[in-house]
CHARMM internal coordinates of N, CA and C (Angstrom, degrees):
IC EDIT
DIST 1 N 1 CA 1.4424
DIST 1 CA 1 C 1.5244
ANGL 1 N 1 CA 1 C 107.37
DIST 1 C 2 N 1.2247
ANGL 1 CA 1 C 2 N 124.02
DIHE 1 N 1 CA 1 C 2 N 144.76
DIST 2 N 2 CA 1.4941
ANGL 1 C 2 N 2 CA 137.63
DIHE 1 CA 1 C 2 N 2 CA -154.59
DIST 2 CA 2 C 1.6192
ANGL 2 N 2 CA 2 C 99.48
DIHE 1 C 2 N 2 CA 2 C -150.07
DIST 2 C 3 N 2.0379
ANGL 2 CA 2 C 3 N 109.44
DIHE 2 N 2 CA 2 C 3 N 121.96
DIST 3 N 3 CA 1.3872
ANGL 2 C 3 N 3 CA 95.87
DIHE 2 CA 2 C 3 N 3 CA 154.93
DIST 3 CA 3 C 1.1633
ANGL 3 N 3 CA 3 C 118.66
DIHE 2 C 3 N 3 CA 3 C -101.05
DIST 3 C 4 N 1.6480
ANGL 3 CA 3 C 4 N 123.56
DIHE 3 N 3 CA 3 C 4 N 144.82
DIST 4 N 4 CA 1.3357
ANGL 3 C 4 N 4 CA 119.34
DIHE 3 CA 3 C 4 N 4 CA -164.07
DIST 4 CA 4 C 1.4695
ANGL 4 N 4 CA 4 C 95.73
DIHE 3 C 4 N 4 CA 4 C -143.94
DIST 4 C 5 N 1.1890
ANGL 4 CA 4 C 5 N 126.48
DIHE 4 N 4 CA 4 C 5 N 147.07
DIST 5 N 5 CA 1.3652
ANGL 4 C 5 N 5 CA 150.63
DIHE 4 CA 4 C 5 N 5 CA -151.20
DIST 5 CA 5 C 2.0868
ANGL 5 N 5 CA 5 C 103.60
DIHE 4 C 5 N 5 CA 5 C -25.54
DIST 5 C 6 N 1.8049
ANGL 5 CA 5 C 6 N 86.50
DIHE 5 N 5 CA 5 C 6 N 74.32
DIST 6 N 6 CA 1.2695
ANGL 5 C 6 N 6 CA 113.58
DIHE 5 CA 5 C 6 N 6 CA -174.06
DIST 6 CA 6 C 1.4107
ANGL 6 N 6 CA 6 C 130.56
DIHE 5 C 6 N 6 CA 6 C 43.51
DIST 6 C 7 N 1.4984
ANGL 6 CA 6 C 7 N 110.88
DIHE 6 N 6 CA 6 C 7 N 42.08
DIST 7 N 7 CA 1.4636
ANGL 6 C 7 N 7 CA 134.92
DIHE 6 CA 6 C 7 N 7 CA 163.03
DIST 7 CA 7 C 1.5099
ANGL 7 N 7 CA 7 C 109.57
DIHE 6 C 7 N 7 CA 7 C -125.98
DIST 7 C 8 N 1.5731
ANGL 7 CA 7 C 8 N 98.72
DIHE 7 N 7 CA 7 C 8 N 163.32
DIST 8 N 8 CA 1.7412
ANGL 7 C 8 N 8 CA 94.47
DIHE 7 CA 7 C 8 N 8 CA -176.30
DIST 8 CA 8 C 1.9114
ANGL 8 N 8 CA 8 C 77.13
DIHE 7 C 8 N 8 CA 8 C -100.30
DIST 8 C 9 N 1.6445
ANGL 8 CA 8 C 9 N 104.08
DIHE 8 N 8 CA 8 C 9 N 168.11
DIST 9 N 9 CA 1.5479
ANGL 8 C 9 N 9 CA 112.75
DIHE 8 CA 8 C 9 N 9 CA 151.93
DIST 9 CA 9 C 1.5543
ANGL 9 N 9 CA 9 C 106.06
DIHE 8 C 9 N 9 CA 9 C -137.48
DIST 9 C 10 N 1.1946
ANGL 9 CA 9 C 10 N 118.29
DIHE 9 N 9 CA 9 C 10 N 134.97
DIST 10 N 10 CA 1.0326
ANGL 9 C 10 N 10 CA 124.62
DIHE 9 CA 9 C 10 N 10 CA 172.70
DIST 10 CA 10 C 1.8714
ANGL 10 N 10 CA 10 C 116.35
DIHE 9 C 10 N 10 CA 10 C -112.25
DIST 10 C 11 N 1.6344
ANGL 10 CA 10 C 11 N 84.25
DIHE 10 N 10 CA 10 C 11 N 168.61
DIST 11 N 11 CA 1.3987
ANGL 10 C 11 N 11 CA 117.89
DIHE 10 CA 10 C 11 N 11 CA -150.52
DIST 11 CA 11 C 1.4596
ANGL 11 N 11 CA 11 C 78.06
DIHE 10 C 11 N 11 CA 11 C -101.72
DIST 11 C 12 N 1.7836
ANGL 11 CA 11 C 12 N 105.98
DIHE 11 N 11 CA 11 C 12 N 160.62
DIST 12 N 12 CA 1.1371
ANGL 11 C 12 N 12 CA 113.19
DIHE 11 CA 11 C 12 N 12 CA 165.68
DIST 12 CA 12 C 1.4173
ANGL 12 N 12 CA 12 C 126.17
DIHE 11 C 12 N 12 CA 12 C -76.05
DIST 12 C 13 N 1.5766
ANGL 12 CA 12 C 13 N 106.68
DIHE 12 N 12 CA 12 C 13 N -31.10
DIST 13 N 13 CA 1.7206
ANGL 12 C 13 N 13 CA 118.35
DIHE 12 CA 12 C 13 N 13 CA 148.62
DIST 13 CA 13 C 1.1490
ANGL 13 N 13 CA 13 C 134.94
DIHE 12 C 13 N 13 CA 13 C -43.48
DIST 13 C 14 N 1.6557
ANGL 13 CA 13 C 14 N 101.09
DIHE 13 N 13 CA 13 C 14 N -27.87
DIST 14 N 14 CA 1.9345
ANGL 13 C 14 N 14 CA 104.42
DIHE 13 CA 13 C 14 N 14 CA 165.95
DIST 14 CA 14 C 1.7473
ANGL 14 N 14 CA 14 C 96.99
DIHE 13 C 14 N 14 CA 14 C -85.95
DIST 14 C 15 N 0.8954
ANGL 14 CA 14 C 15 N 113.04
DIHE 14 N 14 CA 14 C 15 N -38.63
DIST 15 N 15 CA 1.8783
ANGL 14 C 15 N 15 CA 102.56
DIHE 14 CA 14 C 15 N 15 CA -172.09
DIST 15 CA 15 C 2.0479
ANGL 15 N 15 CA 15 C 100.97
DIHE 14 C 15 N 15 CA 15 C -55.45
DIST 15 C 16 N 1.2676
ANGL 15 CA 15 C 16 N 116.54
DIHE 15 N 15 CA 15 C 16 N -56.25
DIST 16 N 16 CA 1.4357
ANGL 15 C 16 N 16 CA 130.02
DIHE 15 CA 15 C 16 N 16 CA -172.23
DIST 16 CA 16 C 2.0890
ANGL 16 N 16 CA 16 C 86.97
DIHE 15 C 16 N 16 CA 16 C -51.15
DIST 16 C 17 N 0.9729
ANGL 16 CA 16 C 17 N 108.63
DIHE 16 N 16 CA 16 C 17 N -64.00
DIST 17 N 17 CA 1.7718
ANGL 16 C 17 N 17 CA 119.05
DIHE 16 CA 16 C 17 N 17 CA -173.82
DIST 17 CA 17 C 1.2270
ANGL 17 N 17 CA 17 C 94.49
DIHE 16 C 17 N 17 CA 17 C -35.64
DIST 17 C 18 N 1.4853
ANGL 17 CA 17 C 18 N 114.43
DIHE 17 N 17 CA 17 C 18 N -63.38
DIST 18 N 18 CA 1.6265
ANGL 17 C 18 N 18 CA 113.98
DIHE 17 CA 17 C 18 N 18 CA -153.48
DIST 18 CA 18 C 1.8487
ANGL 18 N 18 CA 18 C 102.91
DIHE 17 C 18 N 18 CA 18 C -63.14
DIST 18 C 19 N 1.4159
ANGL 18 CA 18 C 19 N 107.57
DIHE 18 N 18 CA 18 C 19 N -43.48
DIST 19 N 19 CA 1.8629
ANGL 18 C 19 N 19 CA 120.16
DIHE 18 CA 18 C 19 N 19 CA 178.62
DIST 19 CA 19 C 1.4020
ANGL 19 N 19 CA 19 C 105.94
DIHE 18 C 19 N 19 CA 19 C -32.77
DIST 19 C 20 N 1.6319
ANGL 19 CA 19 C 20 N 108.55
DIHE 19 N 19 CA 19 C 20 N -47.56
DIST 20 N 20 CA 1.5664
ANGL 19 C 20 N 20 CA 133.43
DIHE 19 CA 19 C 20 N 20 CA -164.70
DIST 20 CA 20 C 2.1692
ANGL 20 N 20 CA 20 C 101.49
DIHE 19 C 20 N 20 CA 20 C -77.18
DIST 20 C 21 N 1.0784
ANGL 20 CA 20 C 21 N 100.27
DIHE 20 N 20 CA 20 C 21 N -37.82
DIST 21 N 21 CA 1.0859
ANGL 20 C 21 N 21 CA 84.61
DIHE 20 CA 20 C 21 N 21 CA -156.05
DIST 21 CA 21 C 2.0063
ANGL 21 N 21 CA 21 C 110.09
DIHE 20 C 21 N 21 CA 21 C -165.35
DIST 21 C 22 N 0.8874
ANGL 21 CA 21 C 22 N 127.71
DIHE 21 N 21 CA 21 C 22 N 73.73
DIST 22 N 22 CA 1.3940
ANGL 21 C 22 N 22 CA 123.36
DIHE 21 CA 21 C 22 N 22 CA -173.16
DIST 22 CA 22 C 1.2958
ANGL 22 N 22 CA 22 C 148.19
DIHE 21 C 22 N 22 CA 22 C -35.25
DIST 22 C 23 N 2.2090
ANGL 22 CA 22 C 23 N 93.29
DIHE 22 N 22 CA 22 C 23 N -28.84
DIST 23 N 23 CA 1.1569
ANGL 22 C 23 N 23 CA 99.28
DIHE 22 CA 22 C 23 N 23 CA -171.69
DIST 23 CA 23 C 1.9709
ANGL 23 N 23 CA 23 C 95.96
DIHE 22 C 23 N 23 CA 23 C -89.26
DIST 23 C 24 N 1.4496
ANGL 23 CA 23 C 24 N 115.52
DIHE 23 N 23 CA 23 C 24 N -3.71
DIST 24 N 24 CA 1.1909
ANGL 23 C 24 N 24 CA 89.91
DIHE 23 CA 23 C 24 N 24 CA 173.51
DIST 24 CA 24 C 1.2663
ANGL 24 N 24 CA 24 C 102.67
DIHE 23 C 24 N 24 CA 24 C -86.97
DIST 24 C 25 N 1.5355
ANGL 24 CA 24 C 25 N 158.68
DIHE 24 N 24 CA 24 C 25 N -18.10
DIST 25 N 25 CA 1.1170
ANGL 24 C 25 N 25 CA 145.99
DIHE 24 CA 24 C 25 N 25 CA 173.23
DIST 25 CA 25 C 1.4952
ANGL 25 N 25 CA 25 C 111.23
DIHE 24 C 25 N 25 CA 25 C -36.72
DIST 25 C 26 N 1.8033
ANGL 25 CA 25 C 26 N 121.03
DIHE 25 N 25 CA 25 C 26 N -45.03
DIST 26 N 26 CA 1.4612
ANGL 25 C 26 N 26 CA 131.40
DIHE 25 CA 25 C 26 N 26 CA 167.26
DIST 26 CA 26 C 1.5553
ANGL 26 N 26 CA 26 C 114.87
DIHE 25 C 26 N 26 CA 26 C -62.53
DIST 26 C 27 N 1.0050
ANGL 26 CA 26 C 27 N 97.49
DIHE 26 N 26 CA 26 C 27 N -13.29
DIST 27 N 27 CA 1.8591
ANGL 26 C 27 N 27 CA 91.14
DIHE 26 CA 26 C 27 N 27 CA -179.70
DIST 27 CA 27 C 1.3989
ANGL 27 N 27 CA 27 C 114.14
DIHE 26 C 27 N 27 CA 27 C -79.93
DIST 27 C 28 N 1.4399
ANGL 27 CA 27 C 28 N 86.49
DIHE 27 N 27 CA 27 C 28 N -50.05
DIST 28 N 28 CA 1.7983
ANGL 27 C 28 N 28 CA 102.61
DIHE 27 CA 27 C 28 N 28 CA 178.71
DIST 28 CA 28 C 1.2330
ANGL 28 N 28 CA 28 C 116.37
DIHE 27 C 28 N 28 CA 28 C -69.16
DIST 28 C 29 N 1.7079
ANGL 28 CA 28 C 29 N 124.04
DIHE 28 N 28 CA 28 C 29 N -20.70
DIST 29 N 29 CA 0.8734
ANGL 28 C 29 N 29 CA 104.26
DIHE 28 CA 28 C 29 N 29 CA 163.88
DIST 29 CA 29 C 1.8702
ANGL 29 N 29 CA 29 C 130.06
DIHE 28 C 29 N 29 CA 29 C -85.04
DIST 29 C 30 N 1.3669
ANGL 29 CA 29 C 30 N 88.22
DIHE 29 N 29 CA 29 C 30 N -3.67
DIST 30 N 30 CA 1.3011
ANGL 29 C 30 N 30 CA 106.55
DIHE 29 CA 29 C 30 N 30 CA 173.44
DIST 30 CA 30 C 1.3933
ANGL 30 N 30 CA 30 C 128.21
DIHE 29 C 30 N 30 CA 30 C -56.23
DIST 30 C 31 N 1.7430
ANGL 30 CA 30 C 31 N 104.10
DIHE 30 N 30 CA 30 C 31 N -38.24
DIST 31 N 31 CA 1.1629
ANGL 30 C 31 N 31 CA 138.56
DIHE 30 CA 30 C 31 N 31 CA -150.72
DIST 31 CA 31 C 1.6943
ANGL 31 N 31 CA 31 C 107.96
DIHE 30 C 31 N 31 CA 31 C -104.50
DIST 31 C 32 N 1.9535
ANGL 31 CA 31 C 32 N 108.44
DIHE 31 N 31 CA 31 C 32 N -27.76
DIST 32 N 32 CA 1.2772
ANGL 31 C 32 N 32 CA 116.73
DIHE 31 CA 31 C 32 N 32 CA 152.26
DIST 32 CA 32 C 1.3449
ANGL 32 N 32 CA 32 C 148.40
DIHE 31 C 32 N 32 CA 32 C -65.23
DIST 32 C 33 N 1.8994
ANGL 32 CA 32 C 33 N 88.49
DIHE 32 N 32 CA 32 C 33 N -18.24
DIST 33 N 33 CA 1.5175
ANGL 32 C 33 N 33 CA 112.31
DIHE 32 CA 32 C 33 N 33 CA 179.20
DIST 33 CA 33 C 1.0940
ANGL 33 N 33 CA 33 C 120.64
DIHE 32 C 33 N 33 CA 33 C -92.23
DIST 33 C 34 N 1.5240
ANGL 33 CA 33 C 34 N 105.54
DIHE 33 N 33 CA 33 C 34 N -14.75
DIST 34 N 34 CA 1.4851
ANGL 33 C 34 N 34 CA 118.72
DIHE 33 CA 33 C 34 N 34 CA 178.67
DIST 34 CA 34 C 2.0755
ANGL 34 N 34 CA 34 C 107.35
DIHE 33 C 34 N 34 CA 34 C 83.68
DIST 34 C 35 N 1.2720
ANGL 34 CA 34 C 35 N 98.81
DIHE 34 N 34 CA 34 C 35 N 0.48
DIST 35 N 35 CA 1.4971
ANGL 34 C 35 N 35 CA 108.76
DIHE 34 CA 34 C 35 N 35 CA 165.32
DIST 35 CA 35 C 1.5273
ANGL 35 N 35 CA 35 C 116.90
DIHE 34 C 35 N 35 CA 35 C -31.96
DIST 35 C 36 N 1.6752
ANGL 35 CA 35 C 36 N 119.29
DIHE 35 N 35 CA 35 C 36 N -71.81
DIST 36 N 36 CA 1.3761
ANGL 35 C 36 N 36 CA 156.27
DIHE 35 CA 35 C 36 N 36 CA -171.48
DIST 36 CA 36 C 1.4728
ANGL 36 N 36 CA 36 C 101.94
DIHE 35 C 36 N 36 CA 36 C -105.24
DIST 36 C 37 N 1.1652
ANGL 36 CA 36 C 37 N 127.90
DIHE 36 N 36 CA 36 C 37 N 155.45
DIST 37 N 37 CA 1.5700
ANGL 36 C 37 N 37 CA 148.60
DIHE 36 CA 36 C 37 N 37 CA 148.26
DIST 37 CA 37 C 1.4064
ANGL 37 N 37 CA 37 C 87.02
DIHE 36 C 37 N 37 CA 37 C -90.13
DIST 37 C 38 N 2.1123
ANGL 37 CA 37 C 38 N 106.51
DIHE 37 N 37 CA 37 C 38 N 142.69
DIST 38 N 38 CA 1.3059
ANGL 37 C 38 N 38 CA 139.86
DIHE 37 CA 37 C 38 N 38 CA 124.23
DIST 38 CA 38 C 1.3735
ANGL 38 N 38 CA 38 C 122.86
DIHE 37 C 38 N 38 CA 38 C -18.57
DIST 38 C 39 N 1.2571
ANGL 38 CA 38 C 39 N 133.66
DIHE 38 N 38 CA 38 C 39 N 84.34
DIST 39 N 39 CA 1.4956
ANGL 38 C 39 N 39 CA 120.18
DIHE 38 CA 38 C 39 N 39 CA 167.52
DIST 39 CA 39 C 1.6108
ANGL 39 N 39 CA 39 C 114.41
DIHE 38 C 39 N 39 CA 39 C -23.10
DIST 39 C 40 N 0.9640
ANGL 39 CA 39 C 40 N 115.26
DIHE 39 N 39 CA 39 C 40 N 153.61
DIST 40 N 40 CA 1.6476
ANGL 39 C 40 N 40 CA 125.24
DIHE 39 CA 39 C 40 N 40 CA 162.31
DIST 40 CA 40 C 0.8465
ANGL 40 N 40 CA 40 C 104.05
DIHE 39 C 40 N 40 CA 40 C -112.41
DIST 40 C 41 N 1.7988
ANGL 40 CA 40 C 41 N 128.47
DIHE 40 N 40 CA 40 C 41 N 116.78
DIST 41 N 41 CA 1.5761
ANGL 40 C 41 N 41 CA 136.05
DIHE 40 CA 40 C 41 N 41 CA 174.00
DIST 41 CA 41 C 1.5269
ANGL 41 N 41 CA 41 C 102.99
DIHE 40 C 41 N 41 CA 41 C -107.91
DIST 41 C 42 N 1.0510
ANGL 41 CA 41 C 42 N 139.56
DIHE 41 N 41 CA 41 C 42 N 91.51
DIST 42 N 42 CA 1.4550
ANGL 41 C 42 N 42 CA 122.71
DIHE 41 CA 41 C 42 N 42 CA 151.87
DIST 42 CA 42 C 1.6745
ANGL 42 N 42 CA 42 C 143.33
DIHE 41 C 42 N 42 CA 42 C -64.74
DIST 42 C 43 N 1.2370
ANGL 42 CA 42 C 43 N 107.84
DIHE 42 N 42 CA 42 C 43 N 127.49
DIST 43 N 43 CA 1.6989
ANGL 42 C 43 N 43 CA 98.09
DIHE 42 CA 42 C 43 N 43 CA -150.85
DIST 43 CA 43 C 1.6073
ANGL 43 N 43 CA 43 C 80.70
DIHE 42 C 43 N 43 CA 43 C -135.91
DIST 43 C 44 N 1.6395
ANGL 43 CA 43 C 44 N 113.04
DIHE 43 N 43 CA 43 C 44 N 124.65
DIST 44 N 44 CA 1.3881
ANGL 43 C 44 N 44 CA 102.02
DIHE 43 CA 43 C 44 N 44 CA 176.74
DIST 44 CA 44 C 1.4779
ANGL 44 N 44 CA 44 C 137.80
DIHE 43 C 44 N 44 CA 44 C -84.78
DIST 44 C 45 N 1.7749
ANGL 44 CA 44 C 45 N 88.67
DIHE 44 N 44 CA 44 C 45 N -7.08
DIST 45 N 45 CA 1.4547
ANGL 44 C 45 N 45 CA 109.62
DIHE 44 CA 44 C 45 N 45 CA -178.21
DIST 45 CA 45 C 1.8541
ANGL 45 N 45 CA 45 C 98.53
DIHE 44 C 45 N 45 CA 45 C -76.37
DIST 45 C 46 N 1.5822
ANGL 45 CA 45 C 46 N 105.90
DIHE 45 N 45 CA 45 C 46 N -28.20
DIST 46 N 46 CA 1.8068
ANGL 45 C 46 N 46 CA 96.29
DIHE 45 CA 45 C 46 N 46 CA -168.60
DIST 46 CA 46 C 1.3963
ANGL 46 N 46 CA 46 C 99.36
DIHE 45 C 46 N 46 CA 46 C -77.46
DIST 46 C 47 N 1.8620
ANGL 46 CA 46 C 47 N 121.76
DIHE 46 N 46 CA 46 C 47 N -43.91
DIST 47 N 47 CA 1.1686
ANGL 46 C 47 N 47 CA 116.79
DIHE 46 CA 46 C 47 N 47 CA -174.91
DIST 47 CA 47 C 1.4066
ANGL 47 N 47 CA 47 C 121.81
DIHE 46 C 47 N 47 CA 47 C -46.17
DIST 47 C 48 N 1.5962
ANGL 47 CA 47 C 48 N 132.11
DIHE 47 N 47 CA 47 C 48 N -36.50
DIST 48 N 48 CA 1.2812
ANGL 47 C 48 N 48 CA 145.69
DIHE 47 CA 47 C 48 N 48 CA 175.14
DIST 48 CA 48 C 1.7591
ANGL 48 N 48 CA 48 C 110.44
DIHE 47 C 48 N 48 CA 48 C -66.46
DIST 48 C 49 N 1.4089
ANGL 48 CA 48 C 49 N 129.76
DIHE 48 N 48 CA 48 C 49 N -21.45
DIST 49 N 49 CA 0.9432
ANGL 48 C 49 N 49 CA 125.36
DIHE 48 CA 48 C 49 N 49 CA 173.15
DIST 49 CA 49 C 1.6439
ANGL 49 N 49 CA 49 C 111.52
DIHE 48 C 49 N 49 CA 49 C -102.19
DIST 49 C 50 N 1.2356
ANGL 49 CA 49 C 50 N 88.77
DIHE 49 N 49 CA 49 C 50 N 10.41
DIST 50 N 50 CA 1.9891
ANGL 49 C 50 N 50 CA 87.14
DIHE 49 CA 49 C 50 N 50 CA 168.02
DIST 50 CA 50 C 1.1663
ANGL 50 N 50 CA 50 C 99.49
DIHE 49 C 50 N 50 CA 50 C -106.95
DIST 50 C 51 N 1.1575
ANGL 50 CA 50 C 51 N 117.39
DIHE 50 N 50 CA 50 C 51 N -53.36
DIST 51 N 51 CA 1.9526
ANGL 50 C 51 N 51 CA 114.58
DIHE 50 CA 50 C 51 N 51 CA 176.50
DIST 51 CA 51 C 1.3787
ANGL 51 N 51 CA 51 C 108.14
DIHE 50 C 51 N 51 CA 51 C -52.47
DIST 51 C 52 N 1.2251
ANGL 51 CA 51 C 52 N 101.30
DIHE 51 N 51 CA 51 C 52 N -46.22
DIST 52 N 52 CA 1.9804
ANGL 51 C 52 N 52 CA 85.37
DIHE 51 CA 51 C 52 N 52 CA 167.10
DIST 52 CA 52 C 1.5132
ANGL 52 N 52 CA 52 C 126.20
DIHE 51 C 52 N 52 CA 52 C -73.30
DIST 52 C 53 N 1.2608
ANGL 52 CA 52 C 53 N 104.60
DIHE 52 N 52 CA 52 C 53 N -20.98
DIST 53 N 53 CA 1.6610
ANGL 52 C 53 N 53 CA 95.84
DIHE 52 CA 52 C 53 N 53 CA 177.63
DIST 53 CA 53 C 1.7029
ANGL 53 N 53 CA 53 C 122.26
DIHE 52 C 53 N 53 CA 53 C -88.44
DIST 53 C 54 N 1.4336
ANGL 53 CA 53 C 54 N 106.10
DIHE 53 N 53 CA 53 C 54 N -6.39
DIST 54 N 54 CA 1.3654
ANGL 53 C 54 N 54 CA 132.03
DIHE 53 CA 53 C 54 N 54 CA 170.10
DIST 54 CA 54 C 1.5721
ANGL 54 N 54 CA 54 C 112.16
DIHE 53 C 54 N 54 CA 54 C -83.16
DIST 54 C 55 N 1.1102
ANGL 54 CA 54 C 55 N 124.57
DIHE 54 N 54 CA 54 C 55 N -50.27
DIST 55 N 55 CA 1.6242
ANGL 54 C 55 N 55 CA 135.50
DIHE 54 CA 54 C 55 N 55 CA 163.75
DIST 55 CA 55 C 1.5799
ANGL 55 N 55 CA 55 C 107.17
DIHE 54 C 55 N 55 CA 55 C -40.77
DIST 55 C 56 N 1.4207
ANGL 55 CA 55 C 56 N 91.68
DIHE 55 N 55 CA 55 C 56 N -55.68
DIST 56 N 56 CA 1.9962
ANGL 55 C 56 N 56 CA 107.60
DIHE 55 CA 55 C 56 N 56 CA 168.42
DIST 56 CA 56 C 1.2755
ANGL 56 N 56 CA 56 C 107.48
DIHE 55 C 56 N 56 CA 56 C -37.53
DIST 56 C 57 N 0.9985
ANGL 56 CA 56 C 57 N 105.22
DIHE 56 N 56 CA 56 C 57 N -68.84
DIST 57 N 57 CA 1.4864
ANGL 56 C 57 N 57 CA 106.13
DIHE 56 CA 56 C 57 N 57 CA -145.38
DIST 57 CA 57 C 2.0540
ANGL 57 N 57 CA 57 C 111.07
DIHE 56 C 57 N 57 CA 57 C -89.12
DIST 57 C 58 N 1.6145
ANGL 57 CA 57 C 58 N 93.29
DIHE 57 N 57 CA 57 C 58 N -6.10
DIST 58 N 58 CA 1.4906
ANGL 57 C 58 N 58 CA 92.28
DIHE 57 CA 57 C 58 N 58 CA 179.48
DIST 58 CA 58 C 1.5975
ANGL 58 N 58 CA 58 C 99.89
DIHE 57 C 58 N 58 CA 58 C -95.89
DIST 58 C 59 N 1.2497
ANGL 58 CA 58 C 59 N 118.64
DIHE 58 N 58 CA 58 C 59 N -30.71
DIST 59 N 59 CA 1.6592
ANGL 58 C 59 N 59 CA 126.27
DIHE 58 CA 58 C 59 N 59 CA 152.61
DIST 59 CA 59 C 1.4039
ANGL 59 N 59 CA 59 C 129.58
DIHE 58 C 59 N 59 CA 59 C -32.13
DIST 59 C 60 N 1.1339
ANGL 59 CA 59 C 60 N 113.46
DIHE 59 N 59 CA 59 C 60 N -35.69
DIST 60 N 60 CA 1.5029
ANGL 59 C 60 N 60 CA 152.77
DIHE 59 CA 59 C 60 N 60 CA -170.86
DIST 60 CA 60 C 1.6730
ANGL 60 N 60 CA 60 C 106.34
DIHE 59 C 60 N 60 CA 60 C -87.36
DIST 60 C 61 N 1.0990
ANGL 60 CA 60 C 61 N 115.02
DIHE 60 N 60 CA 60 C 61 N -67.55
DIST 61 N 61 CA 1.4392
ANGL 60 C 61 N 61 CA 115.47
DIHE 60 CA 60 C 61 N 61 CA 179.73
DIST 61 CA 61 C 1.5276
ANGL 61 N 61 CA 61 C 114.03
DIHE 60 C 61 N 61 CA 61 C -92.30
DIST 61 C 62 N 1.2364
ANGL 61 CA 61 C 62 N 135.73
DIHE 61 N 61 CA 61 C 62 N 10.78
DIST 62 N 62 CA 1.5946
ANGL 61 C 62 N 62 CA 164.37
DIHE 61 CA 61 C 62 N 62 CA 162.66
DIST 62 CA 62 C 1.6578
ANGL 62 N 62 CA 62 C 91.01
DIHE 61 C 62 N 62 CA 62 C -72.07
DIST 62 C 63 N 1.5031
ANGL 62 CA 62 C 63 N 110.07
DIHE 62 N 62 CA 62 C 63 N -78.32
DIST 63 N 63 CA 1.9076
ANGL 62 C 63 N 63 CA 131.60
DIHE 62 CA 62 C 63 N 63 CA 174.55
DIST 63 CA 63 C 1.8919
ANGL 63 N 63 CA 63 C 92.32
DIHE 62 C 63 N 63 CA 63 C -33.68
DIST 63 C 64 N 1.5325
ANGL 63 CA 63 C 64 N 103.12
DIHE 63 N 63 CA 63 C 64 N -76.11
DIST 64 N 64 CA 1.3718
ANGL 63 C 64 N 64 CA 93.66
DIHE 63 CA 63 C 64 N 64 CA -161.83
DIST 64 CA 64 C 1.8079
ANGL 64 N 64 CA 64 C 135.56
DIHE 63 C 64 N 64 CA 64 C -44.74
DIST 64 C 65 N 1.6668
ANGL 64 CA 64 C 65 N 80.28
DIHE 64 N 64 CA 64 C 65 N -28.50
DIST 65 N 65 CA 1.7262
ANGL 64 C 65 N 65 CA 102.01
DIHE 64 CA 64 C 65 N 65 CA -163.35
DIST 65 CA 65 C 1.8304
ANGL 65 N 65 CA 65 C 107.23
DIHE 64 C 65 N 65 CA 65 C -73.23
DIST 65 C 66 N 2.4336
ANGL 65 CA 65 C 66 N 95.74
DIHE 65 N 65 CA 65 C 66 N -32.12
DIST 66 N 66 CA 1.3121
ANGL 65 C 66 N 66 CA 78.68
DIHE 65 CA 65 C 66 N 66 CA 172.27
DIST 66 CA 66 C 1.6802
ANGL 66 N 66 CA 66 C 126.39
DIHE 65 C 66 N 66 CA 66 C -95.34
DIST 66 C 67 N 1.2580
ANGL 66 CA 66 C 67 N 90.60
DIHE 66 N 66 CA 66 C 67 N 27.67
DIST 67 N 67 CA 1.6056
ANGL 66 C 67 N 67 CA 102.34
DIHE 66 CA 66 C 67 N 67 CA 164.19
DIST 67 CA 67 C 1.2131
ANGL 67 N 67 CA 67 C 132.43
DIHE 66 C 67 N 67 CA 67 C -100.93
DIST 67 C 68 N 1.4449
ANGL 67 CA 67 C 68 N 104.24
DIHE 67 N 67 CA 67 C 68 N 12.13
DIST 68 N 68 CA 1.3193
ANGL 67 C 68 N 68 CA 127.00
DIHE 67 CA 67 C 68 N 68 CA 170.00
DIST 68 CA 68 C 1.6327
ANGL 68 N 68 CA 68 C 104.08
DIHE 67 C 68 N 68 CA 68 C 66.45
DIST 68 C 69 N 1.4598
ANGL 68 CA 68 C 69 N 125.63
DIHE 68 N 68 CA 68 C 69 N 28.18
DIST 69 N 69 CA 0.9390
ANGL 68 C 69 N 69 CA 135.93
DIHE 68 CA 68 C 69 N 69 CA 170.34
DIST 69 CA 69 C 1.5559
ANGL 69 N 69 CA 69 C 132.44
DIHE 68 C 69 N 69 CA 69 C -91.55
DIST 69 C 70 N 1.5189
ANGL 69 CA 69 C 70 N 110.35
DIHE 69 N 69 CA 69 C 70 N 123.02
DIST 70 N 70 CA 1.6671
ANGL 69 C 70 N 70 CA 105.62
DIHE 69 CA 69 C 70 N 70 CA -158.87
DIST 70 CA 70 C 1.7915
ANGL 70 N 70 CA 70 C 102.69
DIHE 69 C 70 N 70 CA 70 C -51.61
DIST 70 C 71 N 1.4781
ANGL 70 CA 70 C 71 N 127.34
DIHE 70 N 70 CA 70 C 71 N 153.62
DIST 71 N 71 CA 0.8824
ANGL 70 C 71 N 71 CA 127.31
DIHE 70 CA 70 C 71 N 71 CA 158.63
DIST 71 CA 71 C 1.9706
ANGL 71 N 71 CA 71 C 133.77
DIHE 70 C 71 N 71 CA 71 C -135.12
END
COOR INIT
IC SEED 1 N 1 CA 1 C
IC BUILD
């Protein structure tokens, strides 16, 4: 969720969020308005699956580029 020249826009991840749960739809929007700060959760098992899914994906477009493929 994003505030942008005083509208929210949402993500399809905020629509699935809101299905799940409403009052986080208010958080985030809380958090778009700059109302509230984002908690910071650190989890070392998630941090390791972002560095790996980032490694992925720069691996990935590294492959494409030397395939002379637009990216």
């Amino acid at each position: 969720m994003h505030h942008l020249n005083n509208s929210l826009r949402f993500s399809a991840s905020d629509l699935v969020g809101h299905l799940d749960c409403h009052h986080l739809t208010a958080l985030d929007a809380a958090v778009a308005r700059g109302s509230i700060t984002k908690p910071k959760i650190w989890d070392p098992v998630l941090q390791t699956l972002v560095e790996r899914g980032l490694a992925h994906e720069r691996e990935y477009v590294e492959m494409l580029e030397k395939r002379m493929l637009a990216v």
